[in-house]
N, C-alpha and C positions, 0 to 999 in steps of 0.2 A: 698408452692407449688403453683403450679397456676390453679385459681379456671376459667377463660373464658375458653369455649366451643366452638370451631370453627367446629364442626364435625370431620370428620373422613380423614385423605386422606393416600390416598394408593401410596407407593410409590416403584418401580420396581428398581432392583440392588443394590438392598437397604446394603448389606451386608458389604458394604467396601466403602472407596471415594466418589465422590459426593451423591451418595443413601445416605450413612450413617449421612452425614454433612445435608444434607437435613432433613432428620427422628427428629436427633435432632432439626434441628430448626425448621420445623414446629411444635413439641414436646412444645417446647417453648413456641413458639405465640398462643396455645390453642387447640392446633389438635389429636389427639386420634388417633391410625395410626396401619394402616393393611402394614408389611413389604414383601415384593419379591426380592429372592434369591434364587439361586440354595445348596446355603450351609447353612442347615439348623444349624448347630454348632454357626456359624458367628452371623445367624439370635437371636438367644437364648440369645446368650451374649449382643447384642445390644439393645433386646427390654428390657434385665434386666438392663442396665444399665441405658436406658432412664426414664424407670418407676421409678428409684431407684430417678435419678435424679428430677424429673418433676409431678412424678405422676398419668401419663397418662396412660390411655391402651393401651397397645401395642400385636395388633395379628401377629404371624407370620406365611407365607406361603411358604414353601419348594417346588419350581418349577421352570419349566428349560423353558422359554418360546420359548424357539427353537420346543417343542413337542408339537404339536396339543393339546394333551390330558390334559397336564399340564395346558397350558395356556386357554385352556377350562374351568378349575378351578378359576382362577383368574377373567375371565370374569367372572364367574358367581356369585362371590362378586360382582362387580362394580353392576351388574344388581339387585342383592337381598339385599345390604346392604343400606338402605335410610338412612343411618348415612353419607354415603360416599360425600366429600362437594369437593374435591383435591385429582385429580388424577396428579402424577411425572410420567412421561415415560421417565426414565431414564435409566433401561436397553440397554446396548447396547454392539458392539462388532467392534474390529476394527483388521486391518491387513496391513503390514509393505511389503510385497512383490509385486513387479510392477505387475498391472491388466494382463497383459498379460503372465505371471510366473504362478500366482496365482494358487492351487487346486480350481478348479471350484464348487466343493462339498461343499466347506469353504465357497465362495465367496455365495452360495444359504443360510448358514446358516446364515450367515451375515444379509442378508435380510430379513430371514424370522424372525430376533429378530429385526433388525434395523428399521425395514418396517412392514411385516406382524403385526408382535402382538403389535407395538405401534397401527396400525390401527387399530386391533379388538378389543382394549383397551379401545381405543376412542370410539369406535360402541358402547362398551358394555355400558359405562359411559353416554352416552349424553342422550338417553332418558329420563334417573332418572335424570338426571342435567334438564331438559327441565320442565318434571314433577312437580318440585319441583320451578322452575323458580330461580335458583342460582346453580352455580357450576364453578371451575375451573379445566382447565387443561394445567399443563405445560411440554413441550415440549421439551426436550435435544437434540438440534443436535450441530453442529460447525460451526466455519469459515470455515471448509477445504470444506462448500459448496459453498461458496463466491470466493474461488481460487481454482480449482482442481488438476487445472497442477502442482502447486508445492506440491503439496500431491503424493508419491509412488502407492496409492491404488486407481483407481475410483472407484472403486463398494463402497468403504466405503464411498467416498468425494460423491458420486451420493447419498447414501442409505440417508444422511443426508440434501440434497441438497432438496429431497421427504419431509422429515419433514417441511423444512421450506416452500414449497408450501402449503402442508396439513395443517399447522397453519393460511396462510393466507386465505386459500379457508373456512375453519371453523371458522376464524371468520367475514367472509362476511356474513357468513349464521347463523352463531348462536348469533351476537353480541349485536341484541337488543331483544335478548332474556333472557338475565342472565346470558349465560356462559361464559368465556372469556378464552381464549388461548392465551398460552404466546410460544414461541420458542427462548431457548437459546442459544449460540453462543459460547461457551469456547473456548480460542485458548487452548495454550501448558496449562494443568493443572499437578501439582504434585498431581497424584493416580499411583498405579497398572497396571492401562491403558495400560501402555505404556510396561511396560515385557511383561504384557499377550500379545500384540500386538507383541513380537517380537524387540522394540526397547530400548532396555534400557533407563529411565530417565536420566543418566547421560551423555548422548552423546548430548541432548537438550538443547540449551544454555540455562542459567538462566535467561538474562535477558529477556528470551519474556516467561519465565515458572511461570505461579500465581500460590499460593497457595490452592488447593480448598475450605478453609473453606471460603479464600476472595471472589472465586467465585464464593460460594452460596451466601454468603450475598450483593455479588452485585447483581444478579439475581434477588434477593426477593424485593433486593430494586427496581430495575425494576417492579416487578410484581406490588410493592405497587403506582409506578408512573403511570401504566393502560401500559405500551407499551405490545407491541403486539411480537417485537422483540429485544432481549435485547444481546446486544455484553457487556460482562463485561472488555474486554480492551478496547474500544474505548472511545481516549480521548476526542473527539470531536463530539458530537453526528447531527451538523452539517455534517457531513460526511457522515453522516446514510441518513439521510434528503435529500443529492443530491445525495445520490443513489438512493433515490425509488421516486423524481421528476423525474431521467432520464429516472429510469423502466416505472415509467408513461407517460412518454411522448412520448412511443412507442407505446402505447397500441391503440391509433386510427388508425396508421397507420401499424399494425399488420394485417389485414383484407384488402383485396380488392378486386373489380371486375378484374380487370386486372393485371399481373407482372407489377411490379418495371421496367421503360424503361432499364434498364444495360444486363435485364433476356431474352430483345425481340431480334430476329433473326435481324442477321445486314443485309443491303438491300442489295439487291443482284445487282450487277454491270450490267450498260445496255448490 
C-alpha cells in the first residue's frame, strides 16, 4: 500500500469521470479524500474500491450542490476538517441547447453549481489553507471559455469563462502565501458529460475527444509544473504564452482619462 501522507482533499462530482479518475489518483500520490456526489450508491462503491486498492480513507458525502442546505454541509468540512490539504471543484454542469432556447430555470441552476458553490467552496477552504500556510485548490473549467461562440450554450461557456478569472484573481492574492490554484481547460473529454448534457458522445469527433484518465494525468502533471492554467490539449505551450503577453499588453491601456479618439464626436462642419 502506500505509506506518504499528503493530507486529505476533497473532491466535488467525484462519482463518475473526471471526479472519479481524480479520487483515484490523488488516492495514489498520498491523499486520504473526502468524495462529493449526488449518488451516494456511486459514492460507496468508489471509496471501497479505492480503499481496497490504496489503503486510504476515503469519506463520502451524499449532496447535491445545487441546494443551499446541502452544500452548506460540504462547506462546513473544508472549514472544520484541518486534514483537508486539496480541494478539486469539479462539479459541474452543462447544456447542449442555444442560450437563447434555453429553460432559464436550468441556465440559474447551471450557475449556481458551475459558479456559486465552486465560489463558496473556495471561501470555505482558504482560510484553513491560509492558517496552515499550504493548501491547494484545483479548478475545472474548459476551452469553451477561450471560444464561446463555437459553443451552443453561453451561460455554460460564460459560467466557466468566471472560473478561469476567479483562479487568476486568487492567485494574485493568495500566491505568496502557500496556496496555489490551478484552472483546468478540458476540451472534448470521454465522461457521461456529454448524454447528461443532451449530446451524445458519439456525434463528437474522435480525433479532438481525450480520454479522461489522459486528462487527469495531464492536469496533475500540470499541477506538478506550478502553472496556474493548464490546457491538457495544447500542443504548444508557446501559444499559451502569447495569449496572456497580448492579454497583458492591454492592461495599461484599459484605463483612461479620456475615450479612445474613434469614441470622440466628429467636428462638426463650419
Amino acid at each position: 500500500m502506500f505509506s506518504n501522507n499528503k493530507g486529505t482533499a476533497l473532491v466535488t462530482g467525484a462519482s463518475s469521470g473526471i471526479g472519479a479518475i481524480y479520487a483515484d489518483r490523488l488516492a495514489r500520490r498520498g491523499y486520504n479524500l473526502v468524495l462529493i456526489a449526488r449518488n451516494r450508491q456511486r459514492l460507496d462503491a468508489l471509496a471501497a474500491h479505492i480503499t481496497d486498492q490504496t489503503g486510504r480513507a476515503v469519506e463520502v458525502v451524499a449532496a447535491d450542490l445545487g441546494e443551499k442546505a446541502e452544500l452548506g454541509r460540504v462547506e462546513t468540512v473544508l472549514r472544520t476538517d484541518a486534514s483537508v490539504t486539496l480541494l478539486v471543484n469539479n462539479a459541474g454542469i452543462g447544456a447542449s441547447v442555444p442560450t437563447w432556447q434555453a429553460d432559464v430555470d436550468l441556465m440559474e441552476r447551471m450557475i449556481d453549481i458551475n459558479v456559486t458553490a465552486l465560489t463558496r467552496l473556495a471561501y470555505a477552504a482558504v482560510p484553513g489553507f491560509l492558517g496552515r500556510g499550504a493548501g491547494t485548490i484545483v479548478n475545472i473549467a474548459s476551452v469553451v471559455a477561450l471560444a464561446p461562440e463555437f459553443l451552443l450554450n453561453g451561460v455554460y461557456a460564460a459560467s466557466k469563462a468566471y472560473v478561469i478569472a476567479l483562479t487568476a484573481s486568487l492567485n494574485a492574492e493568495l500566491g505568496d502565501k502557500g496556496v496555489r490554484v490551478q484552472a483546468v481547460l478540458p476540451g472534448a473529454t470521454k465522461t457521461d458529460f456529454w448524454d447528461r448534457s443532451g449530446v451524445p458522445l458519439s456525434v463528437v469527433p474522435a480525433e479532438i475527444t481525450m480520454r479522461a484518465d489522459d486528462m487527469v494525468d495531464a492536469a496533475l502533471a500540470g499541477l506538478d509544473l506550478g502553472e496556474t492554467v493548464t490546457v491538457p490539449a495544447l500542443l504548444d505551450v508557446a501559444d499559451w504564452v502569447a495569449y496572456e503577453a497580448a492579454r497583458a499588453a492591454l492592461v495599461p491601456n484599459l484605463s483612461n482619462a479620456v475615450p479612445a479618439g474613434r469614441y470622440r464626436p466628429a467636428a462638426v462642419a463650419a
